[in-house]
C-alpha positions as CSV (number, residue, x, y, z in Angstrom):
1,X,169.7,65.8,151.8
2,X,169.1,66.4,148.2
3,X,171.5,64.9,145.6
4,X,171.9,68.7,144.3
5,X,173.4,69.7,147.8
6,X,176.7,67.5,146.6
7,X,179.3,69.0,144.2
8,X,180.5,66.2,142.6
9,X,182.0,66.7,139.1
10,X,180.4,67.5,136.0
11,X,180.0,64.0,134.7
12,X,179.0,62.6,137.4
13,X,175.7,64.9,138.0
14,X,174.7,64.1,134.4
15,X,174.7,61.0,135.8
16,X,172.9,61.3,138.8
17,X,169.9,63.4,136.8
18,X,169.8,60.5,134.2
19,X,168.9,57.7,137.2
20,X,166.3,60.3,138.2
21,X,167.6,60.9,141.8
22,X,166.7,63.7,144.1
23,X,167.1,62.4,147.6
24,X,169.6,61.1,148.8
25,X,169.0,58.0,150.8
26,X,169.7,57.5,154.9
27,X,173.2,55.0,154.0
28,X,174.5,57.6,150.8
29,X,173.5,60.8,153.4
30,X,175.9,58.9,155.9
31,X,178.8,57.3,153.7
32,X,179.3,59.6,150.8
33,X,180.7,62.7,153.0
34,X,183.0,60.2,154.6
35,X,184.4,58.4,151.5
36,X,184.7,61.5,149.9
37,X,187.2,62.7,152.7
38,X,189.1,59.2,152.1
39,X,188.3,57.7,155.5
40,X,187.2,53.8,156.0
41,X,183.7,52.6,156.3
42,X,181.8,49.5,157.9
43,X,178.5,50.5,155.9
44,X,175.5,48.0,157.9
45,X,172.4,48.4,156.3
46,X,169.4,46.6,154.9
47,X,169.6,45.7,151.4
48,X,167.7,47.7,148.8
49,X,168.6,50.7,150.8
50,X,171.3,52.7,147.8
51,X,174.3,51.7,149.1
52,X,176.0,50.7,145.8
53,X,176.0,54.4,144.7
54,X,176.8,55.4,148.1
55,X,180.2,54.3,147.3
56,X,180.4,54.2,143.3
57,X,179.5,58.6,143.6
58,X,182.5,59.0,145.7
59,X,184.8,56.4,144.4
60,X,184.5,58.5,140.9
61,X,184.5,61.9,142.6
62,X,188.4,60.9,144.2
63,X,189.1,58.9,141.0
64,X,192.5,60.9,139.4
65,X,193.2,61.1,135.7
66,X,196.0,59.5,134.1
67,X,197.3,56.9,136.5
68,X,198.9,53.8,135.5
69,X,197.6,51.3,138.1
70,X,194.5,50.3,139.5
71,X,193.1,53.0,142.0
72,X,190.1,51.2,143.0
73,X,189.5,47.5,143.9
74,X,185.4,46.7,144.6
75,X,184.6,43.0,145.4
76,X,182.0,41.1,145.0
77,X,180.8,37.5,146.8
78,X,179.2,36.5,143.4
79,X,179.7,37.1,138.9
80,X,175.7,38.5,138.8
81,X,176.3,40.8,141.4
82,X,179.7,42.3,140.3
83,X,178.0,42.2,136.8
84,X,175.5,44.4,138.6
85,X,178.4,46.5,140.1
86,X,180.2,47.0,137.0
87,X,177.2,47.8,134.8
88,X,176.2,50.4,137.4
89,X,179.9,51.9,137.8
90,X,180.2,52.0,133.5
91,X,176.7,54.0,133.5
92,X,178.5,56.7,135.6
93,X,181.5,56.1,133.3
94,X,179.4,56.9,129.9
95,X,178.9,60.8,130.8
96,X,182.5,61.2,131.3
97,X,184.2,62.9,127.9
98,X,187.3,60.9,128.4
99,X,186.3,57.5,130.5
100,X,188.0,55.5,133.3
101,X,189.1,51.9,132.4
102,X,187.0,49.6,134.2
103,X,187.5,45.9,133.8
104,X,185.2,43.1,135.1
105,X,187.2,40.2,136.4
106,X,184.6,37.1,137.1
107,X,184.6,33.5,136.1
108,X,183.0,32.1,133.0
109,X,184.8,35.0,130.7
110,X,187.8,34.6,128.2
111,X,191.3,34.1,130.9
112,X,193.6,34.3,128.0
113,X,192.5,37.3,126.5
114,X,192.1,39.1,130.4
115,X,195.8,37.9,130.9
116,X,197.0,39.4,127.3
117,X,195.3,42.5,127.7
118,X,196.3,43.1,131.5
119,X,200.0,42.5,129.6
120,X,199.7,45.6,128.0
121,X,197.0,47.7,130.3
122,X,196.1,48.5,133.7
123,X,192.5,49.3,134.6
124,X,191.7,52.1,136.4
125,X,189.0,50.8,138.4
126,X,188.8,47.0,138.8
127,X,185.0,45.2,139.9
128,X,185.1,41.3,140.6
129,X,184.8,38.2,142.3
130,X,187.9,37.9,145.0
131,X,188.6,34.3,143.4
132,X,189.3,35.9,140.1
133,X,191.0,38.8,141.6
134,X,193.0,37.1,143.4
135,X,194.1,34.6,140.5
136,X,195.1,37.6,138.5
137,X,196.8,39.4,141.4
138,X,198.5,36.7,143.4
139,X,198.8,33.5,140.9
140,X,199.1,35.0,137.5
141,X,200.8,38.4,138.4
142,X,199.5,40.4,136.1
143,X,197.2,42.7,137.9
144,X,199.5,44.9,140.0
145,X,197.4,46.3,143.2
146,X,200.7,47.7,145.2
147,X,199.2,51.4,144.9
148,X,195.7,50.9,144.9
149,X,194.2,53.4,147.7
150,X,190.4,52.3,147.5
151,X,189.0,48.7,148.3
152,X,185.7,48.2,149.1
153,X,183.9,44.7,149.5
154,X,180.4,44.7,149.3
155,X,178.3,41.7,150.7
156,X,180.8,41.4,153.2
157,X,179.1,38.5,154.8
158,X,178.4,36.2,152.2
159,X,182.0,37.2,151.0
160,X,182.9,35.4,154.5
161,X,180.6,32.9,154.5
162,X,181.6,31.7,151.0
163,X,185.4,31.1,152.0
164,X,186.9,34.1,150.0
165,X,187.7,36.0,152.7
166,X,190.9,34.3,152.7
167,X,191.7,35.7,149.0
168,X,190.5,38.8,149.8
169,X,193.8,38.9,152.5
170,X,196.4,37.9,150.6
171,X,195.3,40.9,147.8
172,X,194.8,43.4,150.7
173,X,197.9,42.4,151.9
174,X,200.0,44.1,148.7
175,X,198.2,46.9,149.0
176,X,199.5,50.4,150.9
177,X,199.5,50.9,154.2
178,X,197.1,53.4,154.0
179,X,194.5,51.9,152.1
180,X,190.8,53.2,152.1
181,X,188.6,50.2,152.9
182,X,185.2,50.5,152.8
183,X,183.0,47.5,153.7
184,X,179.3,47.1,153.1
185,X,177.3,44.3,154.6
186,X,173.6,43.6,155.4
187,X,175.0,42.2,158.7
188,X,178.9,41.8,160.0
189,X,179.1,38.2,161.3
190,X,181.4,38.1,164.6
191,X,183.8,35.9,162.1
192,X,184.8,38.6,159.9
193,X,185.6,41.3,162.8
194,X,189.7,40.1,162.9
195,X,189.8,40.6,159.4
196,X,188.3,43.8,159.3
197,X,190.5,45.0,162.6
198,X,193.9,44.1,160.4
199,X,192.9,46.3,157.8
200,X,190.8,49.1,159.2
201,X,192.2,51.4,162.0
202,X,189.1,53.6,163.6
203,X,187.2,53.3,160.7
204,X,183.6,54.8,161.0
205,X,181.0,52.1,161.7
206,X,177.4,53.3,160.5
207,X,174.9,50.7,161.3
208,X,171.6,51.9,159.7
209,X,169.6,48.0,160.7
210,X,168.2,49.7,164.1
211,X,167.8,46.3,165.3
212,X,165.7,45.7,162.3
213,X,168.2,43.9,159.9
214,X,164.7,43.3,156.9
215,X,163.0,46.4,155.7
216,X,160.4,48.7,157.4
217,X,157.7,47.7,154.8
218,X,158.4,44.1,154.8
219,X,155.7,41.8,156.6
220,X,157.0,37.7,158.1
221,X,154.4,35.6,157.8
222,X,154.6,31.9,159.7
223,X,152.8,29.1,158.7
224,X,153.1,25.6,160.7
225,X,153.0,23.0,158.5
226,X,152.1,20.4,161.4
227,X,153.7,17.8,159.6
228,X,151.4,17.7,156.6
229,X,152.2,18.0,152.8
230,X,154.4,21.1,152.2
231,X,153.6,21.2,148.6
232,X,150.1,21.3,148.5
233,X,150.2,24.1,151.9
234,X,152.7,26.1,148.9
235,X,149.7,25.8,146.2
236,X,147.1,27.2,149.2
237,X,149.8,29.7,149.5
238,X,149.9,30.7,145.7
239,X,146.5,30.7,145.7
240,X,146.0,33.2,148.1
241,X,148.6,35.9,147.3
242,X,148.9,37.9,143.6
243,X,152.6,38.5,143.3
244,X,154.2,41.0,140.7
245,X,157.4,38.5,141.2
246,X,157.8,35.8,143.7
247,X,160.6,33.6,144.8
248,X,159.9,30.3,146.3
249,X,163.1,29.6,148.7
250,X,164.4,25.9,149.1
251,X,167.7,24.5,151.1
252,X,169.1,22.1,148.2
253,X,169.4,21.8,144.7
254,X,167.0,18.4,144.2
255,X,164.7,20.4,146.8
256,X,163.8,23.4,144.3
257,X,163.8,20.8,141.1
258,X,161.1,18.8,142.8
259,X,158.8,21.7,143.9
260,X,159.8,23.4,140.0
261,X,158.2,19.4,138.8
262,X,155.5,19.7,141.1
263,X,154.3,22.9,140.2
264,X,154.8,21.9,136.5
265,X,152.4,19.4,136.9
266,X,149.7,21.5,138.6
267,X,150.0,23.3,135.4
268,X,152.6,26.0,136.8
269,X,155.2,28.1,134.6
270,X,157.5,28.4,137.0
271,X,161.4,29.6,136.6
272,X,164.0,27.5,138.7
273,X,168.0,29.1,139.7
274,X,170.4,26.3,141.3
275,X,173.8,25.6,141.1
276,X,173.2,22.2,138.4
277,X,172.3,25.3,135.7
278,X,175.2,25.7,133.4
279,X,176.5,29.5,132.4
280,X,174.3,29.1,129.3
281,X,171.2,28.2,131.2
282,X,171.6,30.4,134.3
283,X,171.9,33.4,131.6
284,X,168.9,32.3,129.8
285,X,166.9,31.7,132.8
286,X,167.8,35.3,133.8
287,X,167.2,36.9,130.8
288,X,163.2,35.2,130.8
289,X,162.7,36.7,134.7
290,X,163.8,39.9,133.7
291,X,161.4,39.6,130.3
292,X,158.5,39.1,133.0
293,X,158.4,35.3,131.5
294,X,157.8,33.8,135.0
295,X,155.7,35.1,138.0
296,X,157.6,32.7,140.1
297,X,160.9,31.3,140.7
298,X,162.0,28.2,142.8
299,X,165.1,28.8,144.0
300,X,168.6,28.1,146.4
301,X,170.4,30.6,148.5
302,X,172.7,31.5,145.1
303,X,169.9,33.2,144.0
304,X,168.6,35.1,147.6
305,X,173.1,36.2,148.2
306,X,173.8,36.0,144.5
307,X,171.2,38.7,142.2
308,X,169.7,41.4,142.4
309,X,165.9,40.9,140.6
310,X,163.9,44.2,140.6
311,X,159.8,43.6,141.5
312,X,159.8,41.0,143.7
313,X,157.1,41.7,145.7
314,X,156.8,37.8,147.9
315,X,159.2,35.6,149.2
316,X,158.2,31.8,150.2
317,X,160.5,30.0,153.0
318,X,159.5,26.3,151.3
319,X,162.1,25.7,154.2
320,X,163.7,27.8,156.2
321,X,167.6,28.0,155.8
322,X,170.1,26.8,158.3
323,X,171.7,29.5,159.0
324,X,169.3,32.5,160.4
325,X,171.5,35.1,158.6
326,X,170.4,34.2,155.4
327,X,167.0,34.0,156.2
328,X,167.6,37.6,156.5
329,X,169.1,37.6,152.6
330,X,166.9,36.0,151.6
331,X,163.7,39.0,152.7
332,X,166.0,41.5,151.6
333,X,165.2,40.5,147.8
334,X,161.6,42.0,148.6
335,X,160.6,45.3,150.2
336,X,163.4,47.5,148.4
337,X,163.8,50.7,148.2
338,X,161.1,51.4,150.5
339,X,158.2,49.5,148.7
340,X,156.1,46.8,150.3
341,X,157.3,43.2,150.7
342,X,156.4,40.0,152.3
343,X,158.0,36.8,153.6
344,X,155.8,33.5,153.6
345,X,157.5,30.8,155.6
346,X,157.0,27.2,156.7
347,X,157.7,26.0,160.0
348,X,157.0,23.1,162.1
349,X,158.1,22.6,165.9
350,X,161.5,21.2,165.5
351,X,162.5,25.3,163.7
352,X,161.0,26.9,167.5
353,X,164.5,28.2,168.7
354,X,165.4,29.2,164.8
355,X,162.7,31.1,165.1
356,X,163.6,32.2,168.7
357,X,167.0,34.0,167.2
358,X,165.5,35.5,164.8
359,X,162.7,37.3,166.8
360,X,165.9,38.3,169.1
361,X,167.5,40.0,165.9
362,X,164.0,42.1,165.6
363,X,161.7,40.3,163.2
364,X,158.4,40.0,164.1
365,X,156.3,37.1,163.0
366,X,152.3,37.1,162.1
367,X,150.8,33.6,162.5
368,X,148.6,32.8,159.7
369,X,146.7,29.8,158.0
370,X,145.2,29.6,154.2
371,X,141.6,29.4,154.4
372,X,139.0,29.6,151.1
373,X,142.6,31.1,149.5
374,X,142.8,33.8,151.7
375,X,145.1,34.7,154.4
376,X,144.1,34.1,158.2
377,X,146.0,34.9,161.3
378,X,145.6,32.5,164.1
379,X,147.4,31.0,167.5
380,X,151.3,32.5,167.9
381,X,153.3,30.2,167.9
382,X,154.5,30.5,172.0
383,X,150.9,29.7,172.6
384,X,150.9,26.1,170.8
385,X,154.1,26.0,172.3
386,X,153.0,26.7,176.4
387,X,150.4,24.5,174.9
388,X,152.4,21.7,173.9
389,X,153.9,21.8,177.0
390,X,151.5,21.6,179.5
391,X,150.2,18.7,177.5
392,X,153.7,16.8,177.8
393,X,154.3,17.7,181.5
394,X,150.4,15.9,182.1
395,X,151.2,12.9,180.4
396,X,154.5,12.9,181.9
397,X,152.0,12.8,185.3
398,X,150.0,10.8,184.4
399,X,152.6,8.2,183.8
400,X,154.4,8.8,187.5
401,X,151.2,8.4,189.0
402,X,150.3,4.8,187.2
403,X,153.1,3.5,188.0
404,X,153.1,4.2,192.0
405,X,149.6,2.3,191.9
């Protein structure tokens, strides 16, 4: 469907020609028809796929003029990605001759100055972390959310996984009765489903994963590291692959500053994003990746659940995470909007029923090695596996049989 088949309002098309779109995507074909008739949404689909307009062209379609409260409420698991949010919403905000308020409520800004200024105002349309929601709504009192009709979360999942969903009830919970919620989520954890029943009666589940929860375009590459030296396998690895942008995954925060040293000393210019970065340094490392500074960046999960870095075109597992959901986050920062992606990780036998799970969600693995720094496929894994064994079960034998000599 073409964006010019919608009649949304005036501003708003202005808007729509300035980003340059034409067609609309398979998640915005399937949720703007249904937001725009006010109905509730589980929105499943793979990241990069549109789904932030999909609900931002609605929300300000159904937005009314001159109300004194907040109408809509969007959440966000993370400050760069309702930064993202809010940026995106004010762009469709700046073609409209009389504007919406829209207020950004995250940590690391000025409280005092939110709290005096909510003394006096109500935003029309309020984007933000559910912590610092919630402070304002619940502990401060000064952000009144009693007639909001519209909430959507976005990132549903890693809003769960990072303990807000508990906030996120207690503000839902002074909302009306027949509150619009609209919930948008890579993948919906089995966790969040009771929270999502208390609010949500027959809402309209559009799950556009197909069993594939990574992009079409996006190749997973295994490599087993058989026990040897991880960092030099990584330098093989950046040897053999010319990434536009690539981020080099690891599980802890002394993890990604020893690979950032390493590389470092092989001569690397390499960018690093972990929670031990102050404000001041996460926003000055983000500003040099955006500038093009760094061709790669060593990195924790905050970076793969927390923003949103256009051109990545590799992602390197350095170690796979625990949970297999986030491996999934983590791939969905490549391949987006339909371009080509890949997703280098390292594995060694003890990750074999990881890796089981994640073949059972629908990713399919290539088994490579580095070679004269190019890429080599070689044995699947199942086979080293039978191979592994039949070796055990004949020593195993072999052992029963010496000792009825």
């Amino acid at each position: 469907m073409a964006f010019l088949d919608y009649t949304f309002k005036d501003y708003i098309e202005q808007a729509i020609q300035d980003l340059q779109f034409k067609e609309a995507t398979a998640i915005q074909k399937a949720v703007i028809p249904l937001i725009l008739k006010g109905k509730s949404v589980i929105g499943q689909a793979v990241t990069g796929s549109g789904k932030t307009h999909a609900f931002l062209l609605p929300v300000f379609e159904r937005m009314e003029e001159d109300k004194r409260y907040p109408q809509v409420v969007i959440t966000s698991p993370t400050r760069e990605l309702a930064k993202q949010l809010y940026e995106m919403a004010q762009h469709i905000n700046s073609f409209k001759a009389n504007p919406f308020s829209i207020r950004l409520y995250v940590g690391g800004r000025d409280r005092e100055k939110e709290l005096d200024w909510l003394e006096k105002h109500q935003p029309d349309i309020v984007i933000g972390t559910p912590g610092r929601i919630w402070d304002l709504v619940i502990k401060e009192r000064k952000l009144f959310v009693h007639e909001c009709r519209t909430l959507i979360i976005d990132e549903a999942d890693m809003t769960f996984d990072t303990g807000f969903i508990v906030a996120l009830d207690q503000v839902a919970a002074l909302m009306p009765k027949n509150l619009q919620m609209c919930v948008f989520s890579a993948t919906i954890p089995e966790k969040l489903r009771p929270f999502l029943r208390k609010y949500m009666e027959h809402p309209e589940l559009i799950d556009l994963t197909k069993g594939q929860p990574t992009p079409a375009r996006l190749t997973h590459y295994l490599i087993n590291t058989k026990y040897r030296d991880k960092q030099r396998i990584l330098l093989k690895i950046m040897g053999a692959i010319n990434p536009f942008l690539a981020i080099i995954f690891a599980n802890t925060k002394q993890e990604v500053k020893d690979i950032a040293s390493f590389l470092r000393g092989e001569g690397m210019e390499v960018g690093e994003i972990h929670g031990d970065l102050s404000s001041r340094e996460r926003a000055r490392m983000m500003r040099a990746i955006r500038d093009l500074r760094y061709t790669y960046i060593v990195a924790t999960d905050i970076a793969a659940r927390g923003i949103d870095l256009p051109g990545v075109t590799h992602i390197i597992n350095y170690s796979l995470p625990k949970d297999h959901e986030f491996y999934i986050h983590r791939a969905g920062r490549t391949a987006r909007q339909e371009a080509d992606g890949v997703v280098i990780s390292l594995y060694d036998f003890d990750d074999e029923t990881y890796l089981d799970k994640l073949e059972a969600k629908g990713i399919r693995f290539s088994y490579i090695e580095i070679r004269n720094n190019e890429i080599v496929k070689t044995t699947p894994r199942k086979r080293r596996e039978r191979f592994v064994r039949r070796l055990q079960a004949q020593t195993k034998e072999r052992k029963k049989r010496l000792k009825t000599r």
